[in-house]
N, C-alpha and C positions, 0 to 999 in steps of 0.2 A: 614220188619216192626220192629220198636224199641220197645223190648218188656223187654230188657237187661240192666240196668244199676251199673256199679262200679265205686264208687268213693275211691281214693286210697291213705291212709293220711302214712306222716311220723313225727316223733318229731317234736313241734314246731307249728304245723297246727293250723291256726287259726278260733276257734270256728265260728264266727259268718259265716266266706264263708263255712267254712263246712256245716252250718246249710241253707243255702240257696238251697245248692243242696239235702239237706236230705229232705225239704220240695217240689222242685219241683218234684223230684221223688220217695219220698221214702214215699208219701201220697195216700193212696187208692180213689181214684175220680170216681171209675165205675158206681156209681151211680149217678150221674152227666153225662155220657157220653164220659167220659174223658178214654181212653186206660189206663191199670193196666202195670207197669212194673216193673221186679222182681231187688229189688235196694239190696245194700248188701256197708257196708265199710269195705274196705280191707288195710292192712297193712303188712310189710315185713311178718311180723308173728303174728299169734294172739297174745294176751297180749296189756298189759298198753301202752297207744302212749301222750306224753305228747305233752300240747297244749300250745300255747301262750300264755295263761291266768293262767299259774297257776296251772291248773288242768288235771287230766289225763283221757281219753278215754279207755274203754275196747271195742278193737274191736276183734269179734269174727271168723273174715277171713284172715286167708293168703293171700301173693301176684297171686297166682295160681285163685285168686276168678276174676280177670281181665281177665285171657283167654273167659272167657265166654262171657263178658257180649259188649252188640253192641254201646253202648256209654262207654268210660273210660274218668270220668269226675274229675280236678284235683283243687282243693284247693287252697289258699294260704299257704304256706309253706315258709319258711326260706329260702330266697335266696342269702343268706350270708355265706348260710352251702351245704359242699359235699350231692346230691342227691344219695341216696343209691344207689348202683350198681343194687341190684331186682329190685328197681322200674322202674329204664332205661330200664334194659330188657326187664321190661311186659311190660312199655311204645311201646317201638321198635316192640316188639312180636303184638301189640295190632293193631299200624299204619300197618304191613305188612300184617297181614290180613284183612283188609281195616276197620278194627272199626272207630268210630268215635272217636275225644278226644278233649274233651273241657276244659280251664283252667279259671280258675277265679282270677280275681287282680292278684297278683305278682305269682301263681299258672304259670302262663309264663314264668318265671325262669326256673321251671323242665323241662317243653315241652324242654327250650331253650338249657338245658342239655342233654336230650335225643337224639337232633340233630335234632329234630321235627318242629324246626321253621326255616330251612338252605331255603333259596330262596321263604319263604311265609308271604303272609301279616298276621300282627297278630299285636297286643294289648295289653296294660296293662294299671293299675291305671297311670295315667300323670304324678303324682310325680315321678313311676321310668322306664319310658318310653326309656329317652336319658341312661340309665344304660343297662336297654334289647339290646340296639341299639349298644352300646359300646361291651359289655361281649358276643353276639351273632351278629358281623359285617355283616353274611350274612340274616339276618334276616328283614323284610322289614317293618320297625315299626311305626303305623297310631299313635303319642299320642291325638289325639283328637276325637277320635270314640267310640262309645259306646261298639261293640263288632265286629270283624270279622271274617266271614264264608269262610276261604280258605281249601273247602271241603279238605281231610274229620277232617284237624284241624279248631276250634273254640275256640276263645281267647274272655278272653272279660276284662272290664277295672275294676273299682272300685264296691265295696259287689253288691250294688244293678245293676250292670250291669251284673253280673249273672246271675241272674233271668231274665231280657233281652234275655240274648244269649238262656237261656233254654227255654224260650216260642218263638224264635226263632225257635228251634229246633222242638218244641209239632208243631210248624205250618205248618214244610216242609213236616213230619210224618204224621200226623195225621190232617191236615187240621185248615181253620180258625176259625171251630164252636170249637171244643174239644179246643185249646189252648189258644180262648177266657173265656170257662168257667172254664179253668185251674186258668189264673188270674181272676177270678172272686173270685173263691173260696180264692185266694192267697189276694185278695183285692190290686191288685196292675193292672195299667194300661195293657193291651192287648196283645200292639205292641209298639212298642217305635223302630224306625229305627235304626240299626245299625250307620248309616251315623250322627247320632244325635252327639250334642259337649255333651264332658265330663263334662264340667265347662262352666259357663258365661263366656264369654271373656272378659265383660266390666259390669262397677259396674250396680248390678240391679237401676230400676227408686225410685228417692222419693215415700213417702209412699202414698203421695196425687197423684200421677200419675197412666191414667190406666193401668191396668193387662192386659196380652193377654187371658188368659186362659178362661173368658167368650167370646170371640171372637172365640177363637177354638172352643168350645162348640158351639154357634152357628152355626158356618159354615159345622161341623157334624151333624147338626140340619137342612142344606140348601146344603146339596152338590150336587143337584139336578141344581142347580139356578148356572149362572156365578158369576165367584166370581175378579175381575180386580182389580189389589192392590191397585188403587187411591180409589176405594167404600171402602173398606177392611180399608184403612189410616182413612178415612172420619167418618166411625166409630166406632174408638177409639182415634179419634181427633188429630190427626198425620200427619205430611206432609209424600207424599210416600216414601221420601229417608228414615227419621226418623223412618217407619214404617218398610222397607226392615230391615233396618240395627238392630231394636228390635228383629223382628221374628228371625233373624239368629239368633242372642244374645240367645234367649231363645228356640228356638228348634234345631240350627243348620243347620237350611236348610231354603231354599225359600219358601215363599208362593206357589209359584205354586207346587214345587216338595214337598209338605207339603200335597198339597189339592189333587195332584193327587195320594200319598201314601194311602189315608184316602178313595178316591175312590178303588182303586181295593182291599183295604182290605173289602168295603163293598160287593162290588161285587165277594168277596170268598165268604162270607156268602150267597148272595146269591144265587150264583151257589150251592152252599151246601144244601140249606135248602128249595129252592122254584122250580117250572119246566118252570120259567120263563124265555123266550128265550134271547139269545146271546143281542140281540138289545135291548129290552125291557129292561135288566140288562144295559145296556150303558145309556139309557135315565135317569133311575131310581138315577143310581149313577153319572150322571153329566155328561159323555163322548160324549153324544146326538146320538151317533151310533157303532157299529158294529166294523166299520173297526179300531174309535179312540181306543177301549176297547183292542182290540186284541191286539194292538201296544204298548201300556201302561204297559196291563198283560203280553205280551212275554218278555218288557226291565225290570220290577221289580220281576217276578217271573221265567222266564226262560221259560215257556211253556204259553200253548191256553187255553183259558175261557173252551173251550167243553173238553180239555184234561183233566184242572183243577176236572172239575165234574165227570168224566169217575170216576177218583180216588177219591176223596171226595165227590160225590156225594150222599145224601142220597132221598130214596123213600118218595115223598111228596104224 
């Protein structure tokens, strides 16, 4: 159970991804449902750690404050500048005793120094993607993803792709009810796939042209109902090519691997929250049986609807 978090800054760190992870974990949510975990920023040494901005940080933990903790989660930091030798250590120290470590924006740098990123998929902001790829050659580097989980390192791209990989995280731990109301409280979307693009690839539509986003909202309103992308084109007045090739533009993914994402997330919930059977959940959320659901949930989550619940399950 993750109940352990350090995040671990040196000279340079910059505030705003620091402050992403001090909000995903370093907020008390128990009352909301949400698991408490004991968070803490650590630095070579306690004392002043200056920031990108100007200003300096008093943090109150030495590097010795990472042995503990079951997630060692890493910043953006200066990847123009020697990584201290401590923090490689706890880093290395942290991966060998199977912690988890997740980095945020150019925070991929240090992993890549530590030697934490040698033969794994991993991430960073796109602007310095081909730079990770160069300065860490055996490193296997996705620039167009939002964040990636090659247990037990977790990389993820630009500030707000953070918060991603970390509600990522609250999901595989603690289920889809607790890391949806994680973001609730955060005011930021659920779930957002990893697999999602970084950037538009292609300039967005005129202003007079429609938006996808009441369309998504709909179809989270009908995932019960078939959804064929010629109906799907037709309304938001779209030829189906025109319409494929928007959806990727603006989520990164297909329509179908979009809508079947948005089914087994509803189908955690309600494994989680209702004692509504295996099938009954398949109808509910659009897969019409049993056998589609299991198939679905074993390729996007790794296990079984009935496993899923064993573990997240709570008493209806």
């Amino acid at each position: 159970m993750l109940t352990n978090v350090a995040a671990v800054v040196f000279d340079g760190v910059a505030p705003f991804e620091l402050g992403v992870l001090c909000e995903a974990w370093g907020v008390d949510r128990r009352e909301q449902g949400v698991p408490y975990t004991e968070f803490a920023v650590a630095a070579e040494r306690p004392g002043p750690v200056k920031t990108s901005m100007g200003f300096d940080l008093e943090v109150h933990h030495g590097i010795e404050r990472l042995d503990e903790a079951d997630l060692v989660a890493v910043p953006a930091m200066p990847r123009d500048k020697p990584v201290p030798l401590a923090v490689v250590d706890a880093l290395q120290r942290a991966h060998d005793r199977g912690a988890r470590i997740l980095s945020v924006c150019i925070g991929a740098f240090t992993l890549g120094a530590a030697g934490l990123l040698d033969g794994r998929q991993c991430t960073t902001h796109w602007m310095y993607s081909e730079e990770l790829a160069e300065r860490f050659p055996l490193a296997k580097v996705d620039p167009g993803v939002l964040y990636v989980d090659d247990h037990p390192i977790i990389t993820s791209a630009g500030s707000a792709a953070g918060l991603d990989a970390c509600l990522h995280i609250m999901r595989k731990e603690w289920g889809a009810t607790a890391a949806n109301m994680a973001a609730r409280r955060m005011v930021t979307p659920p779930q957002r796939d990893g697999g999602q693009a970084q950037y538009v690839r292609t300039p967005m539509p005129d202003s007079s042209a429609e938006t996808l986003a009441p369309l998504l909202t709909w179809i989270m309103e009908h995932l019960d109902e078939r959804h064929a992308v010629q109906d799907l084109a037709d309304r938001v007045h779209m030829s189906p090519r025109t319409f494929a090739r928007r959806f990727r533009d603006e989520t990164g993914t297909t329509p179908h691997q979009w809508i079947i994402q948005q089914r087994v997330q509803r189908a955690e919930e309600l494994l989680e929250r209702t004692d509504l059977s295996v099938e009954q959940i398949s109808i509910e959320v659009g897969f019409g049986n049993a056998a589609a659901l299991r198939h679905h949930f074993a390729q996007i989550r790794g296990t079984s609807p009935q496993h899923y619940r064993q573990t997240f399950g709570r008493a209806v």
